[in-house]
N, C-alpha and C positions, 0 to 999 in steps of 0.2 A: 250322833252324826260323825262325828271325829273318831270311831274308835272303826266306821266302815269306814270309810276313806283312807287310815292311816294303813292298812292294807297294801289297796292299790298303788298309795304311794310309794312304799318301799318297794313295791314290783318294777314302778319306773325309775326311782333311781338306783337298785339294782340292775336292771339293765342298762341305764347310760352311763355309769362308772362301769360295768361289765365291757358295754361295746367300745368304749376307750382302751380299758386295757388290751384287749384285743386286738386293737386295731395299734396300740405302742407295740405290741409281742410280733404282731403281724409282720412288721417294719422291718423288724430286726431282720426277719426271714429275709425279706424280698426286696425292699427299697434299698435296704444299707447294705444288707447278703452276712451273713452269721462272720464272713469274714473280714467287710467292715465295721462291723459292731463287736469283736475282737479287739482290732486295731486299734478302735475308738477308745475301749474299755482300758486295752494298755496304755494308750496315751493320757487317759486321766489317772492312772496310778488302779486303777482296781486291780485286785489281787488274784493269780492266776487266771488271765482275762480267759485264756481258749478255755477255760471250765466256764468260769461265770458266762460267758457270752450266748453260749445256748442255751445254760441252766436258765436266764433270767428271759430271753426268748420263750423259754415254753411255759415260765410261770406265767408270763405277762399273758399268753394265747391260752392255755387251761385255765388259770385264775379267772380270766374275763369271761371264758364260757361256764365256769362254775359259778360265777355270779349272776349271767342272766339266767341259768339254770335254777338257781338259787341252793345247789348242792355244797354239802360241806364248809358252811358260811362263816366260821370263827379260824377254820386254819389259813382258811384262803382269805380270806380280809385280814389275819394278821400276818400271814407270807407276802401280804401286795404291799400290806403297810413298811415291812420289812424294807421292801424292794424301793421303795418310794425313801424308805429312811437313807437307803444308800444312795440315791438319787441326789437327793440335800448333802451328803459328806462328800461325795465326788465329783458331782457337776456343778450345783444350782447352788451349794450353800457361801460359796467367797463372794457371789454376786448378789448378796444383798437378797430383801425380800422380792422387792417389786418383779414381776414376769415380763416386762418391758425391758428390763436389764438381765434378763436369765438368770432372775431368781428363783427363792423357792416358793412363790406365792402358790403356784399351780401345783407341782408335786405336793406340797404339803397339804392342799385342798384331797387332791386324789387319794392319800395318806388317809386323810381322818375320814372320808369316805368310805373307803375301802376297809376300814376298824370298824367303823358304826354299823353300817350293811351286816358284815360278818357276824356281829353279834343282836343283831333288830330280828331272828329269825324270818328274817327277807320276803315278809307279808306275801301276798296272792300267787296261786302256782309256785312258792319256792318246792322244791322236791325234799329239802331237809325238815320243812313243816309237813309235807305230804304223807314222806316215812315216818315221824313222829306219829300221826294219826294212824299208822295204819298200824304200827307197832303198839300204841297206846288202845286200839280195838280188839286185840288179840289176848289183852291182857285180862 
């Protein structure tokens, strides 16, 4: 019983860690605009923000559609992990754990997420188990 289910489950929470990242990537674009999320990034000290600030924009927008896609699931779960580690050193990590004080409770959730996903071969429809099958047919 548990070995159908475990499946589907990683289907949904590869997709709702996927659609969050997405939807943090998204922001960058449109809510804050690449040149508020620049500004930002220099304001907290990250290092060469006008690079970082679109680079981490389109990891956050591709990572997320590479997760619910389930494509390429150990770079992109450890590129978001990445991204989430800078997250804790630059923003959320002086304030403590708690996410009520803008801590790192929540990046650091989305972090081990984003690691786990990446290497759980992202159960039902992932496309990186799909090409394994179809590769592993040929053989």
């Amino acid at each position: 019983m548990l070995a159908q289910i475990r499946p589907i489950a990683l289907l949904i929470g590869r997709v709702g860690i996927g659609v969050i990242f997405l939807m943090h990537g998204w922001q960058k674009f449109t809510t804050m605009g690449l040149s508020g999320t620049t500004a930002f990034f220099e304001q907290i000290g990250v290092p060469l923000p006008g690079l970082a600030a679109p680079a981490i924009a389109v990891l956050e927008v591709a990572g997320g559609l590479a997760l619910i896609l389930g494509a390429v699931l150990p770079v992109v779960g450890t590129l978001l992990a990445l991204n989430m580690l800078g997250a804790i050193v630059f923003v959320h990590g002086a304030n403590g754990f708690s996410v009520g004080e803008g801590g790192y409770e929540y990046v650091l959730a989305l972090a081990v997420a984003a690691l786990a996903i990446g290497f759980s071969g992202g159960g039902t429809l992932a496309l990186d188990t799909l090409w394994q099958r179809r590769v592993s047919s040929r053989v």
